[in-house]
C-alpha positions in Angstrom: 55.2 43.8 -35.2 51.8 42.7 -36.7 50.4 45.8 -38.7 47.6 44.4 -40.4 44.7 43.3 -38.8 40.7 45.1 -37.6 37.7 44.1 -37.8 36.3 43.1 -41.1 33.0 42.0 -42.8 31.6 40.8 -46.2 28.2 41.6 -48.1 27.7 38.6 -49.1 28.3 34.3 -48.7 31.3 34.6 -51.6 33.0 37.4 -49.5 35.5 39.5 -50.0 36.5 40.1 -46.2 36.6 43.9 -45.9 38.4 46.3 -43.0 35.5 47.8 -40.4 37.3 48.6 -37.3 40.2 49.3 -35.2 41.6 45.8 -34.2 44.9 44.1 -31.8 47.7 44.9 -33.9 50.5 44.1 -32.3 49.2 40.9 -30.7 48.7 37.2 -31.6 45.4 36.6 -31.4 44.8 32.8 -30.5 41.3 32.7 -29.4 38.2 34.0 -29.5 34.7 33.8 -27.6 31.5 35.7 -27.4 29.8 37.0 -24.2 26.6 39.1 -24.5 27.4 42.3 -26.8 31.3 41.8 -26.0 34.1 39.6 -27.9 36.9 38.2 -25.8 40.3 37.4 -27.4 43.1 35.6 -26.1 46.5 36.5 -27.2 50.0 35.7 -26.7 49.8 38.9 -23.9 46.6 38.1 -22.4 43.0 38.5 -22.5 41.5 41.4 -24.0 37.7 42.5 -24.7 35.5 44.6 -26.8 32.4 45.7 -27.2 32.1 44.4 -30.7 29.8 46.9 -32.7 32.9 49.5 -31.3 36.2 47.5 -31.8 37.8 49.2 -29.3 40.0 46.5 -27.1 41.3 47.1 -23.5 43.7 44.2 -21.8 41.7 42.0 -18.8 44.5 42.7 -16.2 45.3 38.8 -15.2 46.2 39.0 -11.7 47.1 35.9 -9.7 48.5 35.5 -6.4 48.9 39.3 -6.4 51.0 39.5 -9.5 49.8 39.9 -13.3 51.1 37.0 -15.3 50.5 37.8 -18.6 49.4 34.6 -20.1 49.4 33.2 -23.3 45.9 32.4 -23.4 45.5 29.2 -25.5 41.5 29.3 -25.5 38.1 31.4 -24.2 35.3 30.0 -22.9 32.3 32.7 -21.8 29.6 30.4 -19.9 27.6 33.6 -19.2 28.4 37.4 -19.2 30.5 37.1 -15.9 31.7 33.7 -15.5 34.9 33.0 -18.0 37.2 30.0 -18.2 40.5 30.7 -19.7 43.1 28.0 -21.2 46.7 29.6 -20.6 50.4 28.8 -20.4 49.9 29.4 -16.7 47.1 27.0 -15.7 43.0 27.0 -16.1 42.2 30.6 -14.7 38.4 31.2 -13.9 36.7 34.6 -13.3 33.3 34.9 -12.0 33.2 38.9 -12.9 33.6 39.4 -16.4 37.5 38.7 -16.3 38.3 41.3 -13.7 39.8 39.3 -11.3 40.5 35.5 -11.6 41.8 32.2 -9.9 43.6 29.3 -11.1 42.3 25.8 -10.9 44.8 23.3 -10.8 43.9 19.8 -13.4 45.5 16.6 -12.7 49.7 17.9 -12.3 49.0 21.1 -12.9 50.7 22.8 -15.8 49.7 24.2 -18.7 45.7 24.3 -20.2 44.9 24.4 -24.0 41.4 24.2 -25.0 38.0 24.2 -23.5 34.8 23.3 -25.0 31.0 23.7 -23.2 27.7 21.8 -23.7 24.4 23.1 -24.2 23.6 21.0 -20.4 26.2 23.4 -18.6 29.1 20.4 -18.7 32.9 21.7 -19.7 35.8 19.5 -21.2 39.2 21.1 -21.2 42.3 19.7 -22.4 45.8 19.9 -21.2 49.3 18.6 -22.5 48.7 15.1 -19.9 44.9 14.5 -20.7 41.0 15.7 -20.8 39.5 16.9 -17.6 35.9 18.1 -17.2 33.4 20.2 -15.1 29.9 19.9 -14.1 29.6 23.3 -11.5 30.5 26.1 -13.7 35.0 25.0 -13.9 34.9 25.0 -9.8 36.2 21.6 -9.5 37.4 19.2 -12.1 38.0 15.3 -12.6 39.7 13.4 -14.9 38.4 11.9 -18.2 41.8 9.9 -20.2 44.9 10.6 -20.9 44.0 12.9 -24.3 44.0 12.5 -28.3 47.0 10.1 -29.6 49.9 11.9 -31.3 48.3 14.9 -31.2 48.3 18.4 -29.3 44.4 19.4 -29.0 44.4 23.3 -29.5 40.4 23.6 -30.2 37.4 21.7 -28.8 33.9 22.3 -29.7 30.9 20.2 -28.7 27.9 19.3 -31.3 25.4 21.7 -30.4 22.7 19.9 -28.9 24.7 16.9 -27.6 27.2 16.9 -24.4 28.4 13.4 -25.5 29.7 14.4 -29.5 32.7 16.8 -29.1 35.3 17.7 -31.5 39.0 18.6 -31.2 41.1 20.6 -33.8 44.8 19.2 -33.4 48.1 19.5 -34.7 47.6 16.6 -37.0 44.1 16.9 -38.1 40.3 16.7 -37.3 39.5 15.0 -34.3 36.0 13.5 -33.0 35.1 11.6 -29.8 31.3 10.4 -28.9 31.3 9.8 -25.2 33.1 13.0 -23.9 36.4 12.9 -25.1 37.1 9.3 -23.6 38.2 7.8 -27.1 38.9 10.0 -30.3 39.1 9.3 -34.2 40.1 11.5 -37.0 38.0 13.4 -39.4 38.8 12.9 -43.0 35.9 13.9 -45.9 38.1 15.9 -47.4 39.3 17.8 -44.7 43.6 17.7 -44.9 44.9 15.7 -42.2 46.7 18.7 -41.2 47.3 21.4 -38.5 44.0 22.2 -38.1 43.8 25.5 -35.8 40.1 27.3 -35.6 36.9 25.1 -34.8 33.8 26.9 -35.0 30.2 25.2 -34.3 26.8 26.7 -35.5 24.2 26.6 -33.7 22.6 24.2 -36.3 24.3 21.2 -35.1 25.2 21.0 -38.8 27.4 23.4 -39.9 31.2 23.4 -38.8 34.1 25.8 -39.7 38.0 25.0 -39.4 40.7 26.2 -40.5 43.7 24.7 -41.5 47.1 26.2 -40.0 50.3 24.9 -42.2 49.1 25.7 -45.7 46.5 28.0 -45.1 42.9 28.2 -45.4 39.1 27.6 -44.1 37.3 24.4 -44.5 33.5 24.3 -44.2 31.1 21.1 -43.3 27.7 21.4 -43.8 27.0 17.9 -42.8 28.7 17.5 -38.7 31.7 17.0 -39.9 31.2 13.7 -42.6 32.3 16.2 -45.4 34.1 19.3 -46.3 34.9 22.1 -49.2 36.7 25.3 -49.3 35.3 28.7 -47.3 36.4 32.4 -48.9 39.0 34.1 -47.4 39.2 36.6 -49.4 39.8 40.5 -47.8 41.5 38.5 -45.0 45.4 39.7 -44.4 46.3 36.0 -44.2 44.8 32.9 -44.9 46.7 31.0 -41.9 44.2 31.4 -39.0 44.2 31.0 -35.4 41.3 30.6 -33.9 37.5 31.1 -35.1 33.8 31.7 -33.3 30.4 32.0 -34.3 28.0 34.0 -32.8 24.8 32.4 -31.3 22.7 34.7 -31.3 23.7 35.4 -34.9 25.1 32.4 -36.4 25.7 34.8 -40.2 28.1 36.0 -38.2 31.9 34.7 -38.0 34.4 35.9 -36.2 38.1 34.6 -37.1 42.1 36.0 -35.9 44.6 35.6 -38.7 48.2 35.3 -38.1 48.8 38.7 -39.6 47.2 39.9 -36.7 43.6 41.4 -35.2 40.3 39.9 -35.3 37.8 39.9 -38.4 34.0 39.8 -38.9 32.7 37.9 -41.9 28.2 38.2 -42.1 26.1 36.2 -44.1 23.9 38.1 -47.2 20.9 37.2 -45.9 19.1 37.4 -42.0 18.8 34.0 -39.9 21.1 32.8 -42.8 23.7 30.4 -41.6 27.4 32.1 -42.0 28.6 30.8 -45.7 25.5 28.3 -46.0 24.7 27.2 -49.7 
């Protein structure tokens, strides 16, 4: 049982991450995404959502073909504040309500889904354990892009704000970026450990990207789309092995990030407008 865990924020760029709210304890949290005032999580026993100035989380019953399957739901993806794309262990499930009720949508064999990343221009790119698939109507239909990243399972993608050609994949053995829509991929070094690198978080900036790093702990921050990287704070935080990060849009001083320990924790920026940790 995972006791630790809530929501937490920091006064300042340097941290420490402190406890504000109720979180998940009890639950893996694996990813996380934004819609409107709510944050969505998926965990090892679904989807759940808060309104995130309450922390208050209530399960998103995920009900397919008249049963609930209880997913392990590998990655979020809020394209507005009713349509959701969800990466699980049983399939790509899409909801056009707010997560209330969903369907599955079936990419190349079928199987398993376990990341999804969205473009500023409304095209999706998800990846499964055979390959990268994407959308250009919303996740209603699908087509095949290549056969995935080499020696490597993708468990976070992320475009570059303001592209939909740049799009970046956390994997189990490192940093990953391709430049024409995940047909061809090459690692990430710049200091960055070639490594199990969990969380990928974009800012809005198009500049400023936050991993972190799964097998020895810890966040990594870029500054510079991804050519370089140094250490981020984690202190306050119950562990420093993370699973998933997300940034905020509409405030990008404000990051969101699920440690192993459990639950889901805010980290805020000293100053308004500031980017999240920018120095």
């Amino acid at each position: 049982m995972r006791q630790h865990g809530g929501v937490l924020s920091a006064p300042r760029p340097g941290g420490p991450w402190s406890r504000l709210g109720d979180g998940l304890e009890g639950r893996e949290v694996l990813s996380l995404a934004l819609a409107g005032d709510e944050v969505l999580a998926g965990t090892d026993d679904g989807l759940f959502v808060s309104v995130s100035h309450c922390g208050v989380w209530r399960r998103l019953p995920t009900v397919i073909a008249g049963g609930d399957v209880h997913p392990r739901v590998r990655d979020v993806a809020a394209l507005s504040d009713t349509l959701v794309l969800a990466a699980t262990s049983a399939g790509l499930l899409r909801s056009a309500d707010g997560g209330e009720r969903w369907e599955r949508r079936v990419l190349g064999l079928g199987g398993s889904a376990d990341a999804l990343a969205v473009a500023g221009s409304g095209l999706i790119l998800a990846a499964t354990p055979l390959g990268f698939f994407k959308s250009a109507d919303g996740g209603a239909t699908w087509a095949a892009v290549s056969a995935g990243a080499p020696d490597a399972r993708v468990q976070n993608l992320a475009f570059l704000p303001g592209s939909d050609r740049v799009v970046f994949a956390s994997t189990t053995r490192g940093l990953m970026r391709s430049a024409d829509q995940g047909r061809t991929w090459e690692h990430r070094g710049g200091g960055l450990p070639l490594l199990d690198i969990t969380g990928l978080a974009m800012d809005p900036n198009g500049r400023t990207i936050t991993v972190s790093e799964f097998s020895e702990g810890g966040l990594w921050r870029s500054l510079d789309a991804g050519e370089t990287w140094s250490r981020f704070p984690t202190t306050g935080l119950p562990s420093e092995r993370v699973w998933a990060l997300a940034v905020d849009a509409s405030s990008p001083g404000r990051l969101l990030a699920a440690a192993a320990a459990g639950g889901v924790h805010e980290w805020r920026s000293a100053e308004p407008g500031e980017a999240a940790g920018a120095q």
